[in-house]
C-alpha positions in Angstrom: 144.8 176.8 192.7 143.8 173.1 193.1 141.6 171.9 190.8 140.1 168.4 192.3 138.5 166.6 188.8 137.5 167.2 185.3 133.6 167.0 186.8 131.5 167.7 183.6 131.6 168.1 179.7 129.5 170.2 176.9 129.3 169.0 173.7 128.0 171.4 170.7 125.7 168.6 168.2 123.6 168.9 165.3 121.7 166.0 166.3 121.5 165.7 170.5 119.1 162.5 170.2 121.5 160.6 168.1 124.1 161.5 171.2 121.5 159.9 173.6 121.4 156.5 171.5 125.0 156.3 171.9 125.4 157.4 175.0 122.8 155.0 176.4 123.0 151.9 173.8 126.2 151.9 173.6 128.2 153.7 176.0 126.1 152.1 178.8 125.4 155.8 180.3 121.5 156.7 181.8 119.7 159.2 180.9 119.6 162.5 183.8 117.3 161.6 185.9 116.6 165.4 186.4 118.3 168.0 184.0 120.0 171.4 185.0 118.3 174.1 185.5 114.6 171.6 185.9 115.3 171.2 189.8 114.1 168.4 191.7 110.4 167.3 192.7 108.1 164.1 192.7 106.4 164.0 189.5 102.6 164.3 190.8 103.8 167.7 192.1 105.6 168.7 189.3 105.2 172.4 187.8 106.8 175.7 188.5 109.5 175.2 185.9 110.4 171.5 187.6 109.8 168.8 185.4 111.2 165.3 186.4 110.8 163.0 183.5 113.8 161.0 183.4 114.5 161.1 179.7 117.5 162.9 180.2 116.1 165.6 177.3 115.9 169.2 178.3 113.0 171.5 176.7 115.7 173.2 174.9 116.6 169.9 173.4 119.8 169.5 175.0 120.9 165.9 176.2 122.0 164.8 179.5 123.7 161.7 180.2 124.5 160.2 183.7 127.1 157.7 185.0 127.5 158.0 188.7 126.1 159.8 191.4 126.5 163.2 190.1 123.2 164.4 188.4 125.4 164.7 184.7 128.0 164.4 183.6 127.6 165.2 179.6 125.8 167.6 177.9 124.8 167.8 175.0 123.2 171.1 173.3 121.8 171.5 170.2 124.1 173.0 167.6 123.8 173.9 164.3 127.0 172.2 163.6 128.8 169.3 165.1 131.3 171.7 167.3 132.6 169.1 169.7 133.8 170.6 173.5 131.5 173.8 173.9 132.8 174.1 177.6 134.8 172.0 180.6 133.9 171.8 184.6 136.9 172.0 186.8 135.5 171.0 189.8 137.1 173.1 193.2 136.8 172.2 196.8 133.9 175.0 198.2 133.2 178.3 197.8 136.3 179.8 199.3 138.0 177.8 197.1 136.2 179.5 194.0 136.4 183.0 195.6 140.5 182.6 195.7 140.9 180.6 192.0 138.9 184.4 190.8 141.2 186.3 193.0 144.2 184.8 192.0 143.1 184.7 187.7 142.0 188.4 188.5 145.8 189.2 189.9 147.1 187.6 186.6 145.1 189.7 184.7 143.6 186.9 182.9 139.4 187.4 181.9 137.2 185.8 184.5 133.7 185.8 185.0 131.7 185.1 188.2 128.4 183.6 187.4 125.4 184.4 188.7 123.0 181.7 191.3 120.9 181.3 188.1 124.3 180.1 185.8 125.0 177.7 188.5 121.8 176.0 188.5 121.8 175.7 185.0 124.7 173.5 185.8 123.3 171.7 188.9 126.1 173.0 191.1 126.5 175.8 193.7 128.9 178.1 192.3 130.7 179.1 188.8 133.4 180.9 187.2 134.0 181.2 184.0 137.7 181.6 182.1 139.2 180.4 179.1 142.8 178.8 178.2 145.1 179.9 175.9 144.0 178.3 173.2 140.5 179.6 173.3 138.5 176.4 175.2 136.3 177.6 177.3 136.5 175.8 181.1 133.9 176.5 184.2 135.2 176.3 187.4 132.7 175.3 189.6 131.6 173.4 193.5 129.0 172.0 195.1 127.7 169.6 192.2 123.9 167.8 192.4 124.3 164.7 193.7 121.6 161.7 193.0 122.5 158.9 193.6 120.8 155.8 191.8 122.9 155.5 188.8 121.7 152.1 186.6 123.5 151.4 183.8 120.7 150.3 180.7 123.5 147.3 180.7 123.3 145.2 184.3 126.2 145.1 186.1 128.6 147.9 184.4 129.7 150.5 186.5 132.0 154.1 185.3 135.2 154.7 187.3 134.4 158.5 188.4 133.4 159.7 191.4 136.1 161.7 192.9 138.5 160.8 190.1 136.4 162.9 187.8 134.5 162.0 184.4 137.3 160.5 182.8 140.1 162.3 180.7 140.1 164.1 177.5 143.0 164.3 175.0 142.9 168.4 173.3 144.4 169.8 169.7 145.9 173.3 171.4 147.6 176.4 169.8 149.8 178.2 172.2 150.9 174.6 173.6 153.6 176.3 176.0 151.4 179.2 177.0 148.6 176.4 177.6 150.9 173.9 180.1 151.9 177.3 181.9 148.4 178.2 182.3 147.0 174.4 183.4 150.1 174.1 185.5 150.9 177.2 186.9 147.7 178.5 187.1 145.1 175.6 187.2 147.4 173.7 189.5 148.0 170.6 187.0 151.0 168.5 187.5 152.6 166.6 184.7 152.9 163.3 185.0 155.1 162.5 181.5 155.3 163.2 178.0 156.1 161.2 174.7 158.0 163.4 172.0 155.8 163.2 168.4 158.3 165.0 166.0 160.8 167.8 166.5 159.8 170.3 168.6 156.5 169.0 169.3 155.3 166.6 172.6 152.0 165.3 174.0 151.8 165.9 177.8 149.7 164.9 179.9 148.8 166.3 182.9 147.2 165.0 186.4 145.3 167.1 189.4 144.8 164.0 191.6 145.5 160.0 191.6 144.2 159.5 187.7 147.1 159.2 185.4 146.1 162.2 183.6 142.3 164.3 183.5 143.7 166.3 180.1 145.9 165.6 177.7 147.7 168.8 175.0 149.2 168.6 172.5 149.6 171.1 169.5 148.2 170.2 165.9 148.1 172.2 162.7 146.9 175.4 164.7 143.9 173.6 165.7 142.0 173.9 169.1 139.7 171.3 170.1 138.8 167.8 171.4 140.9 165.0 170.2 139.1 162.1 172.0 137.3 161.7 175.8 138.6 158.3 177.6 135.5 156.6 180.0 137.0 154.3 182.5 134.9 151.2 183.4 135.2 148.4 185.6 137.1 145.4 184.0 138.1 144.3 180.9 134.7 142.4 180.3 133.1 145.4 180.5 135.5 147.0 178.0 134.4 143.8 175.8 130.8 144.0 176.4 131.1 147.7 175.2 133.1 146.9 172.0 130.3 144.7 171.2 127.9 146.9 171.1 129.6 149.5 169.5 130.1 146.9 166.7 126.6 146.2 166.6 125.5 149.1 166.7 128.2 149.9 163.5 129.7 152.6 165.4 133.1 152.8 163.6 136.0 151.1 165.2 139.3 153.8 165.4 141.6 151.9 167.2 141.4 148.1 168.1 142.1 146.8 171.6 145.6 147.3 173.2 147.4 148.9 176.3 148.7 152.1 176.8 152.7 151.9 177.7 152.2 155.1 180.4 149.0 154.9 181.9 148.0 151.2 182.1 145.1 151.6 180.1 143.8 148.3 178.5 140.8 150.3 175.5 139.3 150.5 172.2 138.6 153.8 170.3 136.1 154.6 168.5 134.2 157.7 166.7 131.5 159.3 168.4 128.5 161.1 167.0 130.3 164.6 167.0 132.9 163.4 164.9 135.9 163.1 168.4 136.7 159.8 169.5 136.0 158.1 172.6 138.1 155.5 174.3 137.1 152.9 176.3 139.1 151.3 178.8 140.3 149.7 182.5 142.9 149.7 184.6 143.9 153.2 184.5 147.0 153.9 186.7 146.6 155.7 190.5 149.1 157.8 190.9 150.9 159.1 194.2 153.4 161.7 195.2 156.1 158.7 194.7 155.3 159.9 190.9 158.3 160.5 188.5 157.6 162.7 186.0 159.5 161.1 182.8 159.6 161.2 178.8 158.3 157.4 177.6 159.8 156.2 174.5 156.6 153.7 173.3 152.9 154.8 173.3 151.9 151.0 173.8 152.9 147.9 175.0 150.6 146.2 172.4 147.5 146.9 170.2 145.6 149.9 169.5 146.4 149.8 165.6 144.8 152.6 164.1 145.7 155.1 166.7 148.2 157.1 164.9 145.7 157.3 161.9 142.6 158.2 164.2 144.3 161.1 165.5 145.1 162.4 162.4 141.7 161.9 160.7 140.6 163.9 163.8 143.1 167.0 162.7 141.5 166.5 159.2 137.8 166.3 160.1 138.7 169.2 162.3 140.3 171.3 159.6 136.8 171.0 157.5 134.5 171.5 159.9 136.6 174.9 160.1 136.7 175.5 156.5 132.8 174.7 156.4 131.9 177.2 159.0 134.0 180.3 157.6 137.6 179.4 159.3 135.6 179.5 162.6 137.5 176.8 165.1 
């Protein structure tokens, strides 16, 4: 199987408005121009179920947020708890692509689901599959996303590295971390690109499927499963700068102050989104080719990004009450 990107993310939240603030105000994202499921037509025309607003708010409440040519690229559903990643869009190359990724899971005996013309438009994309990892996360392979076009940032000038490099990358809390990097590997047709070594017996890996230093991230953490933090890739470091601003005016809470990354390049900040995950903002990112090494580094950066090691356990914590709020329920 070759998975091509990490093409979309869903995000369970209590409060889905308070997700468009930041995604827009701060972030620098745009508001869906049209959301799943809506379809497309001018507004004086509008009706049959199509409803073109540009607000980026779905009737069910649900919040999408755009930041290239693809239609979406986050969702965000009502919730009635702050859940984090509901689901993950591995993005494949056509149909017969899709047909041989269920094909192949079905030979494994692993659970798939085929979804239906009407699951697929609720996603703006052609076709969808449906599977889970080891640990539980759910993860939608899909092709054929809803293109747009006429991305504009609410902040002139700033522009999202995506495209075919996918939404960004996201760092995960696994159980099962060796059954889960045989699955993405194996399976999913991840490569890994390197590793750093966090205690004995444990190691955070990080894994590519095309010239991005790494789409997802594993690593295992007090038998939790979830999302640890999403990375957005922008332009330049003034844009980085432009975004910590905001953030800070905004009094979004700073988790990790600017600094580079030793394996991928990254120049970023952290900080905590709505949901309670962080997100890191950063340029620069490393492209990698099939010249690629795959190594253990030694040093997580070559400078800044204090607070990193403390985010990521307040993440574990937060994580382990949201649990103990909701029944044991991950």
């Amino acid at each position: 199987m070759k998975i091509k990107s990490v093409g979309y993310l869903g995000i369970g939240a209590v409060d889905p408005l308070a997700w468009r603030h930041y995604g827009v105000d701060v972030l620098g994202m745009m508001p869906a121009r049209a959301n799943p499921g809506e379809g497309w037509a001018p507004p004086e025309t509008a009706g049959n179920n199509v409803r073109v607003s540009g607000d980026g708010v779905a009737a069910d409440g649900t919040v999408y947020l755009k930041m290239d040519e693809r239609q979406w690229r986050i969702a965000v559903h009502p919730d009635s708890r702050d859940r984090g990643m509901l689901y993950l869009g591995l993005e494949l190359d056509g149909p017969l692509a899709l047909e041989a990724a269920v094909k192949e899971l079905q030979a494994l005996q692993i659970p798939v689901e085929l979804g239906t013309e009407e699951d697929a438009f609720a996603r703006a994309v052609t076709g969808i599959a449906r599977v889970k990892d080891p640990a539980g996360n759910a993860l939608e392979l899909f092709y054929g996303p809803a293109t747009d076009y006429l991305f504009h940032s609410p902040t002139p000038g700033q522009q999202f590295v995506a495209g075919a490099l996918g939404l960004g990358h996201l760092n995960l809390f696994v159980t099962q971390q060796a059954a889960c990097f045989e699955f993405y590997t194996r399976v999913l047709g991840f490569r890994l690109t390197d590793y750093i070594r966090i205690g004995p017996g444990a190691r955070l890996q990080f894994l590519r499927c095309n010239a991005r230093h790494h789409s997802v991230a594993i690593m295992e953490m007090a038998g939790l499963s979830g999302l640890q933090h999403l990375m957005l890739e922008v332009r330049n470091i003034d844009d980085v700068g432009r975004l910590l601003d905001r953030a800070t005016r905004a009094g979004v809470k700073i988790t990790s102050t600017l600094g580079r990354h030793r394996n991928d390049g990254v120049l970023s900040f952290y900080m905590r989104s709505p949901s309670g995950f962080d997100v890191e903002i950063g340029c620069e990112g490393l492209l990698l080719d099939d010249s690629w090494t795959t190594n253990e580094f030694c040093e997580g950066d070559v400078w800044g990004h204090q607070g990193l090691l403390e985010a990521i356990q307040q993440s574990a914590i937060g994580m382990m009450e949201h649990a103990a709020r909701a029944g044991g329920k991950p």
